[in-house]
C-alpha positions as CSV (number, residue, x, y, z in Angstrom):
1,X,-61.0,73.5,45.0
2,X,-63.0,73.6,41.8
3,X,-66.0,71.2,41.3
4,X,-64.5,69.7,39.0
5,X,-62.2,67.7,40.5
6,X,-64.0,66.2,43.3
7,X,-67.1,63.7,42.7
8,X,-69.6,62.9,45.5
9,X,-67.0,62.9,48.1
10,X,-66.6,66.1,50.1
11,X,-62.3,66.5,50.0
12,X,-61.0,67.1,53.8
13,X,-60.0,70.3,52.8
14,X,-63.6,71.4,52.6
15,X,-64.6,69.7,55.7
16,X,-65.9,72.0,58.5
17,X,-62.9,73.2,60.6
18,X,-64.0,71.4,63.1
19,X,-64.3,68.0,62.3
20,X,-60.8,69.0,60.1
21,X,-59.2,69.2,63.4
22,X,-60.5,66.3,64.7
23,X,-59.0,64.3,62.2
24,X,-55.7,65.9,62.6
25,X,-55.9,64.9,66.1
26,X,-57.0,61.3,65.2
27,X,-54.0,60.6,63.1
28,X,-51.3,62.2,65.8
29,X,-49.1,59.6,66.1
30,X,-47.9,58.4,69.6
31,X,-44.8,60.6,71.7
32,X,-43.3,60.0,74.9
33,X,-45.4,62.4,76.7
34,X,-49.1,61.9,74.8
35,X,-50.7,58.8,73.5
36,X,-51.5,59.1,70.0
37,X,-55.0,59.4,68.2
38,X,-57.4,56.4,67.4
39,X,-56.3,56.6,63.9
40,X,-52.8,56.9,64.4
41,X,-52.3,53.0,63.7
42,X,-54.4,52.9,60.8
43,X,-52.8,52.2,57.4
44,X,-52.4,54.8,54.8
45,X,-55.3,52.4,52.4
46,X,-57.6,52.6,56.2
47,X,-57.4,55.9,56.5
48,X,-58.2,57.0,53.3
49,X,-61.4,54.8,52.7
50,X,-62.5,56.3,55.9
51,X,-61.9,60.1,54.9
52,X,-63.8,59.5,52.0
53,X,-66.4,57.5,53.2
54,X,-67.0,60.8,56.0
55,X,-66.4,62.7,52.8
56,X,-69.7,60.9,50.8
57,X,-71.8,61.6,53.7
58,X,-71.1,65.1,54.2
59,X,-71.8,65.8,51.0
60,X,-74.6,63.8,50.7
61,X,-75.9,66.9,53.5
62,X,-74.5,69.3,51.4
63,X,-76.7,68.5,48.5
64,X,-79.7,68.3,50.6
65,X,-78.5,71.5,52.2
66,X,-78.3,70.2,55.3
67,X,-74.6,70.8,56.1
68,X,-74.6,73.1,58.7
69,X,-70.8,73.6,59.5
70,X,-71.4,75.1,63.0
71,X,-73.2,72.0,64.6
72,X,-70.5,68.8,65.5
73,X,-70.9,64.8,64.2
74,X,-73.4,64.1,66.8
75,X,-75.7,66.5,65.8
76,X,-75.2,65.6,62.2
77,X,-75.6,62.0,62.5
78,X,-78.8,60.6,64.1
79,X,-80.5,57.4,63.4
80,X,-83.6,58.7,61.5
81,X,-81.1,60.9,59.0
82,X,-78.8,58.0,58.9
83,X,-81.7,56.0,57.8
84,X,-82.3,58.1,55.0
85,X,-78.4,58.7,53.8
86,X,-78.9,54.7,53.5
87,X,-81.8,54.8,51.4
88,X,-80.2,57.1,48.8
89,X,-77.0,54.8,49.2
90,X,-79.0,52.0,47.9
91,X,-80.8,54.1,45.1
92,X,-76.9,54.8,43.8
93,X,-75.1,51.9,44.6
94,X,-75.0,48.1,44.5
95,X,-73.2,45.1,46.5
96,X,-71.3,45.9,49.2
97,X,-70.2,49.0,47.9
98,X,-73.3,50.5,50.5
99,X,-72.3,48.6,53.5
100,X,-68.9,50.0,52.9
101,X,-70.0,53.6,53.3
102,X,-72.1,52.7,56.1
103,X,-69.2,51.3,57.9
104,X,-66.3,54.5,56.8
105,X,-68.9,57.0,58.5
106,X,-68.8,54.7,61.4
107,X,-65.1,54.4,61.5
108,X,-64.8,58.2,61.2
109,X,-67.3,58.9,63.7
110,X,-65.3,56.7,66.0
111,X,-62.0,58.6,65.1
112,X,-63.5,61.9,65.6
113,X,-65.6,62.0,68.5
114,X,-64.3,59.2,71.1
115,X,-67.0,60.3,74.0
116,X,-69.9,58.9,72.2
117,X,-71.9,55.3,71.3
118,X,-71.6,54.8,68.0
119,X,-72.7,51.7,68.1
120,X,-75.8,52.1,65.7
121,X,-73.9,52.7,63.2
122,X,-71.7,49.6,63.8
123,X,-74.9,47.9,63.9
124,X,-76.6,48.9,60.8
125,X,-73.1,48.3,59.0
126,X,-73.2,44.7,60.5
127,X,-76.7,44.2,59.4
128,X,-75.9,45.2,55.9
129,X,-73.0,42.8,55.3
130,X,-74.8,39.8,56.8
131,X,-77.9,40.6,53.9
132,X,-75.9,41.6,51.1
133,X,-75.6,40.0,47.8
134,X,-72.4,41.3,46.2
135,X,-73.0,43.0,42.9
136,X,-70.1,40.6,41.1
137,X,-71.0,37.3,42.3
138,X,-67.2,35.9,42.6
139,X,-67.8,32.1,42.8
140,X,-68.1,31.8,39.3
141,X,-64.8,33.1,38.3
142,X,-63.0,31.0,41.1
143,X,-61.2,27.4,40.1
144,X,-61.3,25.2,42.5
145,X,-58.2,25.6,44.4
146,X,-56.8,22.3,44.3
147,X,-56.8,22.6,40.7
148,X,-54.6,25.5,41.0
149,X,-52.3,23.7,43.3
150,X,-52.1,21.0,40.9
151,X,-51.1,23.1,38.1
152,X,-47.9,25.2,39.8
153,X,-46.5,22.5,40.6
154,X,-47.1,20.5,36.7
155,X,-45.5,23.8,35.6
156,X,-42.5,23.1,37.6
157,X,-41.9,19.8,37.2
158,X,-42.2,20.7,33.6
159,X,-39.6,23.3,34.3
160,X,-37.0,20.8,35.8
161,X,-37.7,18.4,33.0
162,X,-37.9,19.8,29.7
163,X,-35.1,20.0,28.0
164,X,-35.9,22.0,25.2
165,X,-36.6,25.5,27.4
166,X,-33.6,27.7,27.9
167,X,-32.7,28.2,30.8
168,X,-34.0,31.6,31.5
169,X,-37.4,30.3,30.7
170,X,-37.2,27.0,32.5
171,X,-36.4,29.4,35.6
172,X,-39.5,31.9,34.8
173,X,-42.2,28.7,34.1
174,X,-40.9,27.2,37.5
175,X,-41.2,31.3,39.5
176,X,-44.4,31.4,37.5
177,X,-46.0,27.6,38.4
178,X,-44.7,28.6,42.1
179,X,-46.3,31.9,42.4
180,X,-49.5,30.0,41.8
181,X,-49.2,27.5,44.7
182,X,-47.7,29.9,47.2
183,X,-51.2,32.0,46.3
184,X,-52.6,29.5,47.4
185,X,-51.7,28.7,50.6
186,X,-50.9,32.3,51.5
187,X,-52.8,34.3,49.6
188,X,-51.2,38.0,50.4
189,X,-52.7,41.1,49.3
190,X,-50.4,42.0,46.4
191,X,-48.3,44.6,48.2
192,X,-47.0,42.4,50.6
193,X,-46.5,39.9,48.1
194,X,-44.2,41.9,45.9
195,X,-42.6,43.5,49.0
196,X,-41.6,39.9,49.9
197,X,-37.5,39.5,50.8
198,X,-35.3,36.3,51.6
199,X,-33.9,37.3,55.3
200,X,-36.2,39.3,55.9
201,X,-39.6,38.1,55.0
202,X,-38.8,34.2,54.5
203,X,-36.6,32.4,56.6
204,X,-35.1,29.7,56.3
205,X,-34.9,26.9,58.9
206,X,-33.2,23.7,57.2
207,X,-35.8,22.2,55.2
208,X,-38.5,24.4,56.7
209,X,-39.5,27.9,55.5
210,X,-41.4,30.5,57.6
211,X,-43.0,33.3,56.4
212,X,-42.8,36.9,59.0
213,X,-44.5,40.0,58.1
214,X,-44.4,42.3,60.5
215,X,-47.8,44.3,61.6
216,X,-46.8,47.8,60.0
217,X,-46.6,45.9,56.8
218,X,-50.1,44.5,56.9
219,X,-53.3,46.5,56.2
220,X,-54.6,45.3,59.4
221,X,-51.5,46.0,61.5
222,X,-51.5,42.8,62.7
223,X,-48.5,40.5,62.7
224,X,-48.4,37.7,60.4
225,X,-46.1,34.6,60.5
226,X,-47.0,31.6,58.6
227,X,-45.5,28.2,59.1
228,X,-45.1,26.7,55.2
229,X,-46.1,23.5,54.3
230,X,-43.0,20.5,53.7
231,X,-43.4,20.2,49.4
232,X,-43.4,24.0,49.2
233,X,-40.8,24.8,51.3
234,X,-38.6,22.6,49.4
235,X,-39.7,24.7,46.2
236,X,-39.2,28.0,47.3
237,X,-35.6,26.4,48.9
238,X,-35.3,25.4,45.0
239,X,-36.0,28.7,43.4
240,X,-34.2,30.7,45.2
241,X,-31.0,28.3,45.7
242,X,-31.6,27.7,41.6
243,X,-33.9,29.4,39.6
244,X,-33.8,32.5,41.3
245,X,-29.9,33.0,40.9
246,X,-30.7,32.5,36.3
247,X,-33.6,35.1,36.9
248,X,-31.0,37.3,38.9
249,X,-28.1,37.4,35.8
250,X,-30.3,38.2,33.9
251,X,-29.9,41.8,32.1
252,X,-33.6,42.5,30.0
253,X,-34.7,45.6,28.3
254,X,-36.0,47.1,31.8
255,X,-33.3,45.6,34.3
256,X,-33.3,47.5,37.8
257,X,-30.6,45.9,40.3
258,X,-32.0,43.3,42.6
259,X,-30.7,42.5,46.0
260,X,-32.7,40.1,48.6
261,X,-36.0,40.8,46.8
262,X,-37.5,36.8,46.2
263,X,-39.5,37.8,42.8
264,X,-37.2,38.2,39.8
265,X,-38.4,38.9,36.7
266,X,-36.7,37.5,33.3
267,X,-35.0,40.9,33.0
268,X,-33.2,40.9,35.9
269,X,-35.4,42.5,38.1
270,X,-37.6,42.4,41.4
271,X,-41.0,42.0,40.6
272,X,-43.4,45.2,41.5
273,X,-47.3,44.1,41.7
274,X,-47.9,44.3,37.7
275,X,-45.9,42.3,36.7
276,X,-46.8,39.7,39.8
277,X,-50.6,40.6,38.5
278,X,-49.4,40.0,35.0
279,X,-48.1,36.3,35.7
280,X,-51.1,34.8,37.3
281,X,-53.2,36.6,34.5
282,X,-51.0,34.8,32.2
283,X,-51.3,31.2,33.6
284,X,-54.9,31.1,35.3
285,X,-58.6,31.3,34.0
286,X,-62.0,31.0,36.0
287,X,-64.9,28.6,34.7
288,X,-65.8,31.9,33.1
289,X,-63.2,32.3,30.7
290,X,-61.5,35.3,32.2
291,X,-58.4,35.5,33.6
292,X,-57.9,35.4,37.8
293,X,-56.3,38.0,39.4
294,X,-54.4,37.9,42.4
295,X,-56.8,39.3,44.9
296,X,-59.3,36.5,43.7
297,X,-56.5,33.6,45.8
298,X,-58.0,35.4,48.9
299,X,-61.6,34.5,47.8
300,X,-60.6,31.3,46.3
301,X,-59.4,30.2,50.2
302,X,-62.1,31.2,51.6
303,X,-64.7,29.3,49.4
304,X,-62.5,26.2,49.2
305,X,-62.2,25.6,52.8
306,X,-66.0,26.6,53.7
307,X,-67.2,24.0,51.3
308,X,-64.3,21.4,51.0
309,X,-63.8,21.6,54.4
310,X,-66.3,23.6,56.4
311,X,-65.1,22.7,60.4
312,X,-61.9,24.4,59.7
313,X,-63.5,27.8,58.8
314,X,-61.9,29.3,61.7
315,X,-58.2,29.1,60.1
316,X,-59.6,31.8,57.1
317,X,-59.4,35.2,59.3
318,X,-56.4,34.4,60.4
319,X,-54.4,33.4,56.9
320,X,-56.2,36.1,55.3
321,X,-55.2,38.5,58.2
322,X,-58.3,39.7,58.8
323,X,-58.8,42.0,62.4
324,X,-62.0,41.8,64.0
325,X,-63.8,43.4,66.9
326,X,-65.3,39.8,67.3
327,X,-62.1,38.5,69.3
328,X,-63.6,36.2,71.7
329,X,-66.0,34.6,68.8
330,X,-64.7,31.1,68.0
331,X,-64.3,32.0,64.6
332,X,-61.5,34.2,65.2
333,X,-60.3,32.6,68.4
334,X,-57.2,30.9,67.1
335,X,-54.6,31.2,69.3
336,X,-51.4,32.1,66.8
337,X,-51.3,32.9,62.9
338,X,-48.3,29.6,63.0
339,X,-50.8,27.4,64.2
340,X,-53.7,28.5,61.7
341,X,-51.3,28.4,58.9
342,X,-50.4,24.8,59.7
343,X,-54.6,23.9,59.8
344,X,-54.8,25.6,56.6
345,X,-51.8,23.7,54.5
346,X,-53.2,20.1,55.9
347,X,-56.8,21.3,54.8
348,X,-55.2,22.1,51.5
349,X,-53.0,18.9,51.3
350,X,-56.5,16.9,51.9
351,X,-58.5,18.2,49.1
352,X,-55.5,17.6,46.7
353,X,-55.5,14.4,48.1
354,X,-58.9,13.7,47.1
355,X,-58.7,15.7,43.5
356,X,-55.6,13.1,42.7
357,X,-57.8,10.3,43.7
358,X,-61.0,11.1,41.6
359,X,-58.6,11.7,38.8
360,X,-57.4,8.5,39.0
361,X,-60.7,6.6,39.4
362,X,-61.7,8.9,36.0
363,X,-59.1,7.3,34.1
């Protein structure tokens, strides 16, 4: 491969054989007669962070001539040279981005050789996250999320009562002001939020609505099933009973046949992650003037509850479905995803609550 196309990342293909065949026996997946490899579970996004986090660090040796291909992990990694692959880590990088690379070598290491402690590495990885100030401070492109709340739902009552929208865009402006408040109490990574299908993904019980993903879906491979709050079960019952059914007949410029796919765009269409990433672009802007993206409702939970309402921390690995090592740590000790869900929509109904109240006092 020419070295062109690679950067600072060694390619697997130019791994040494060995460790190549390690990894191929790390991601063997399970059979009746063999368990599988540690990385077998892992997702596709997992594994590849990890290959090319073992990737940086080999050729960080490489440049240093220090590769030997003939010598295994253990020999390669000790603490003093991992001490000094972190030192040029921090001369190139910034923000997490060096805690990151500490902690794909480790996950490698773990996949690749299971007979040994890796546990320094784990360590210095740990270490690094607790001290690190990340390079893009997010707080100051987060609204507060009960502002954000407050608007999806202006934009669909706007949507039911204005009478001078058609109907295909009274039906987009209430998918679009929904979107928004859904985000916010379940703030999916954007894959599973454009993946999302009625049957299948939402079910509905009466007036209730509960949200299943099942753990292959998820990066972590963990289950998630979320119990949705009263006043947005009733709006996603609307929408898709309503709105959803306009957005369906619908036949735009780019139409693609939809079947039990909940997103619908105006032409017709299920939504993919653009155009998902497009709409809250569209309709949301940080204190900094720039638009919030998707991924940025995951931060936004997290900051909300640990400062609006910071004994109910424990709730924000579990909606964001986080997997820790730390199981028995009361911070990830809930006891189902239903129950954390339910935590985290009466957190979120309280600091509406209070947002409606000093708005009223204001006027």
């Amino acid at each position: 491969m020419p070295r062109g196309t690679w950067s600072k990342c060694l390619p697997i293909t130019l791994w040494p054989s060995a460790d190549r065949a390690a990894w191929e026996t790390a991601i063997r997946p399970d059979d009746p007669f063999e368990r599988g490899g540690v990385a077998a579970s892992w997702a596709a996004a997992t594994r590849r962070k990890t290959i090319a986090g073992y990737g940086r660090f080999l050729f960080w040796l490489k440049e240093r001539n220090e590769l030997d291909e003939t010598a295994g992990p253990v020999a390669r990694i000790t603490p003093e040279r991992l001490g000094a692959y972190l030192e040029d880590l921090k001369r190139l990088n910034q923000g997490h981005t060096v805690q990151c690379r500490i902690q794909e070598l480790g996950d490698a290491m773990r996949a690749l050789v299971l007979d040994y402690d890796w546990g320094f590495i784990n360590r210095a990885a740990g270490r690094l996250r607790a001290n690190t100030i990340p390079a893009r401070d997010k707080r100051g492109c987060l609204p507060p999320i009960a502002e954000v709340i407050a608007q999806g739902y202006r934009m669909m009552a706007d949507a039911e009562q204005n009478s001078t929208l058609s109907e295909i865009d009274r039906s987009a402006q209430y998918r679009d002001g929904l979107l928004l408040v859904f985000l916010a109490y379940h703030p999916l990574r954007l894959h599973n939020l454009s993946s999302l299908r009625i049957g299948c993904h939402f079910v509905f019980q009466g007036e209730q609505v509960v949200l299943h993903i099942a753990a292959q879906e998820t990066k972590a491979q963990r289950h998630l099933q979320q119990e949705v709050s009263g006043r947005l079960s009733f709006a996603i019952i609307r929408y898709a009973d309503r709105y959803r059914q306009v957005l369906l007949r619908a036949r735009g410029r780019w139409h693609r046949p939809a079947r039990d796919e909940f997103w619908i765009s105006c032409d017709g269409s299920p939504c993919d992650a653009q155009t998902l990433r497009n709409i809250v672009k569209k309709h949301l802007v940080g204190p900094n003037g720039r638009p919030v993206s998707p991924h940025l409702f995951r931060s936004m939970a997290a900051t909300s509850i640990s400062i609006e309402a910071p004994t109910e921390v424990d709730v924000i690995p579990v909606i964001l479905g986080h997997r820790s090592h730390r199981t028995g740590e009361q911070y990830y000790n809930l006891a189902t995803s239903l129950g954390a869900s339910r935590a985290f929509s009466m957190t979120l109904d309280s600091i509406q609550k209070n947002l409606k109240l000093v708005e009223q006092e204001a006027k």
